[in-house]
N, C-alpha and C positions, 0 to 999 in steps of 0.2 A: 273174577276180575270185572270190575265197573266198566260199562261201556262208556268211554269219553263224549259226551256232549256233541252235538254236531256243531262247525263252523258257522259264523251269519255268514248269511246270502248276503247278495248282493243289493239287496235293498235295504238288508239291514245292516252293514257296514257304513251304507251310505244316508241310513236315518240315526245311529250312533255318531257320526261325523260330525251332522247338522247340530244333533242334540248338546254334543259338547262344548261345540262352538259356543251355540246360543245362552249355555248357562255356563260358561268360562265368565271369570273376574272383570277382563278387558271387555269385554261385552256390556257388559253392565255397568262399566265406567263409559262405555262410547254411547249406550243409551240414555245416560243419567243425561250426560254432555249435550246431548242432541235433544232432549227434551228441554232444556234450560234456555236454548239457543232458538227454540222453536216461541218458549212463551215469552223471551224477553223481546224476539223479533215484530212478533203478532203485536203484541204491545205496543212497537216503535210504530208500528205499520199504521195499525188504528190512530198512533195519538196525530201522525204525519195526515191521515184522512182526513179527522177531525181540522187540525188548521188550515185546509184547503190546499197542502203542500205536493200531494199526489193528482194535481188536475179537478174538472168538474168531474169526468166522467168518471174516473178511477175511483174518487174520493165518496162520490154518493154511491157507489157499487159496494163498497168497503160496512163494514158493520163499524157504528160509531159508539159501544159500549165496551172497554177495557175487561166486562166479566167474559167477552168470547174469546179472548186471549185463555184464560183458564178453560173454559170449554173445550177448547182446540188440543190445550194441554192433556186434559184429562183425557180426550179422546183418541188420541196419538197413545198415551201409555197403555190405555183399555185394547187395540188393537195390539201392542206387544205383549201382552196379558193372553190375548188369544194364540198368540203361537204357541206362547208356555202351555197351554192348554190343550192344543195339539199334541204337542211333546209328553202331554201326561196319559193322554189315550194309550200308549205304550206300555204303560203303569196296568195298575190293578182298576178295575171296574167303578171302583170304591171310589179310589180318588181321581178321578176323571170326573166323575160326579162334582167329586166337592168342587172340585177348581170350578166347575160352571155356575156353582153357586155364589164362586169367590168373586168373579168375575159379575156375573149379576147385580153385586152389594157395589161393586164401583160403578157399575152402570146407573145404580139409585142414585150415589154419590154425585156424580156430572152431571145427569139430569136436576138435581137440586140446585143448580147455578144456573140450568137455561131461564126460568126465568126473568133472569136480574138482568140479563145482556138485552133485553127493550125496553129497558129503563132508563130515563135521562139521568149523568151524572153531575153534583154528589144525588146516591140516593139517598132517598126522602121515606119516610115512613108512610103519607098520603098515597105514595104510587106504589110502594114495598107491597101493602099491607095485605095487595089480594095475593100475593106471589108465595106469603111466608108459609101459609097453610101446608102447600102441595110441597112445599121442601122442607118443612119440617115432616108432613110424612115419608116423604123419602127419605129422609135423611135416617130416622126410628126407625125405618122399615131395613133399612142397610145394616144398622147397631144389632137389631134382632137377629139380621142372618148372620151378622158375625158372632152371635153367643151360642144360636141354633150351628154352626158350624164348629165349633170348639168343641160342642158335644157330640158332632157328627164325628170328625174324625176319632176325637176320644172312645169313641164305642167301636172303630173298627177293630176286629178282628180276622187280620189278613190270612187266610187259606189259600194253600195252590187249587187251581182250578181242577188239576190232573195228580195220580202220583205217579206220573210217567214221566220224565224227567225230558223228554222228547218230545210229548202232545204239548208240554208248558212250554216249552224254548218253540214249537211250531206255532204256538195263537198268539206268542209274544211277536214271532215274529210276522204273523199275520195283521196285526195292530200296528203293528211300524210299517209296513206297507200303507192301512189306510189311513193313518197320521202321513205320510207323505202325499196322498190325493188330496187330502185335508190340506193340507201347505200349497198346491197349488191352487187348488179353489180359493183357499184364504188371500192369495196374491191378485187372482182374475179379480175378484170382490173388492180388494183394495184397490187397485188401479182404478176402476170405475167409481169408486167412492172417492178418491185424491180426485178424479178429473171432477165428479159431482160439486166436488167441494171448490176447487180453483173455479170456476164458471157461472156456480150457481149460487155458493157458500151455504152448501145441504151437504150431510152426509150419504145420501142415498138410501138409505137404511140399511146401513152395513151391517150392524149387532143384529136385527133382525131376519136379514138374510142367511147369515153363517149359523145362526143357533137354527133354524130352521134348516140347512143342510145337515148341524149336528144331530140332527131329529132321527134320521135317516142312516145315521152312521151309527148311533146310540144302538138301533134297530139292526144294525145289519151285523155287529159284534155280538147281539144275544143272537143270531141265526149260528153265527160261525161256533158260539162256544157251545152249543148242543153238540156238535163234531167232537167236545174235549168233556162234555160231564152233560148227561139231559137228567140230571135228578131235578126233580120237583121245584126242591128247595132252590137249586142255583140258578132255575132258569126264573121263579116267583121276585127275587129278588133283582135280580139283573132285568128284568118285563118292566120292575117297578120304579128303579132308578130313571130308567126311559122314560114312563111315564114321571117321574118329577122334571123331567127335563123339557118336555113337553107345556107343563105349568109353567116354565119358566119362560120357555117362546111367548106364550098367551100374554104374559104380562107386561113382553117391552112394549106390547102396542093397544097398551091400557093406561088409562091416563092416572093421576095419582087421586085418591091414594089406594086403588084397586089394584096398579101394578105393584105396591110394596104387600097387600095384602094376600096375592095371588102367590107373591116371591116366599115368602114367611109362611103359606101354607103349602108350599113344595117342599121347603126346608122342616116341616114340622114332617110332613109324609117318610122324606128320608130317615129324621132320626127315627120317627116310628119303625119304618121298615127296618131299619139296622137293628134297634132294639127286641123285635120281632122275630128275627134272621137269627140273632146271637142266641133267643133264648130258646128259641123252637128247632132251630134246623138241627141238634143233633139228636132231637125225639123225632123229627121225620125223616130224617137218614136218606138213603139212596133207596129208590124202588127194590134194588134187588136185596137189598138188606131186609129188609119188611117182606121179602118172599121166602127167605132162607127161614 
């Protein structure tokens, strides 16, 4: 007779809660809502700056370009991007991966409008002309990671880590543990990024800061899954993803078009590694298999 599965803990009860919540329908109808309400507001906000209707002091504080209302927008949904992201740590190794690459490609994406927002409006091709360079390679650089990620996921080939059906339900739920540290970090970081932004109209460097804490958690999930499998192969591949994710920190704080070039070459690493992984690892097998 099968031994039943053990019950989640208590953290994982309460990181299933969160998870469903967050990808429930009504969720995604009250963030669609609040993002529309966020860029039509910005919009009202700036055009009221603009005709001097919010004061001297308020009105020159104020950004007087309509493309930082899109900025605002784009960056409000890249930060619920990140929770998903969190949420996916929980998942397979694989695809925690990808999301941060997914994530990245919208990060090109909203960077490709910053700089139109210090432009006088209507713009003008005269003032455009130095701006279009760096966003059209971001822009290319983003199209790339999403062809390089169509073939990323296409190529996985999802494996339990363990075939103990107990070591896999314990690193599961040892991931949902650090996806909940992860949710609190992500909150402290945003609080300070929302005040950054009310005060100073700066993000703080929020993408910057969280993918460099994910640096660190990338790292500390291949420590833990040696406890569940230390073959060669699993730990070469999982080192490796880390290290693409690491590419990817380097490159929000490279200007363009070396941060699209840095991004397209993390996302070339991974499909290499995956393709690499699928076609080698069951000629390298588990140490102990290569002793027997």
């Amino acid at each position: 007779m099968a031994t039943p599965a053990p019950q989640p803990a208590l953290v994982g009860r309460l990181f299933d809660r969160l998870d469903r919540g967050f990808h429930s329908p009504s969720h995604r109808r009250v963030l669609s809502a609040g993002l529309v309400v966020a860029f039509l507001a910005a919009l009202l906000v700036i055009e009221l700056g603009r005709r001097g209707l919010l004061g001297e002091r308020l009105g020159a504080a104020l950004p007087h370009s309509h493309f930082y209302a899109v900025e605002l927008a784009f960056y409000l949904l890249l930060a619920f991007e990140v929770v998903s992201l969190v949420f996916a740590i929980a998942q397979s190794v694989a695809n925690a991966a990808g999301k941060q690459f997914e994530i990245f490609s919208l990060i090109l994406l909203r960077r490709a409008f910053e700089p139109f927002a210090g432009l006088d409006e209507p713009v003008r091709w005269d003032q455009a002309q130095a701006a279009v360079w760096p966003m059209a390679a971001d822009a290319v650089a983003a199209l790339l990671l999403f062809v390089l990620l169509g073939f990323y996921y296409a190529l996985q080939r999802h494996q339990p880590l363990s075939a103990d059906l107990h070591d896999r339900d314990s690193f599961v739920e040892t991931k949902k543990a650090i996806s909940l540290v992860l949710l609190g970090v992500f909150s402290a970081l945003a609080a300070r990024s929302l005040w950054a932004l009310a005060t100073h109209l700066t993000t703080g460097g929020f993408f910057e800061a969280f993918y460099t804490v994910l640096i660190f958690a990338d790292v500390l999930v291949v420590l833990i899954s040696l406890r569940y499998n230390a073959s060669y192969r699993v730990v070469f591949r999982n080192s490796g993803l880390a290290v693409a994710t690491l590419l990817l920190r380097l490159s929000l704080s490279a200007p363009a078009p070396w941060a699209g070039a840095l991004g397209i070459t993390a996302g070339l690493f991974a499909v290499g590694l995956t393709l690499a992984y699928n076609r080698f690892a069951p000629v390298l097998g588990d140490s102990s298999e290569r002793r027997s």
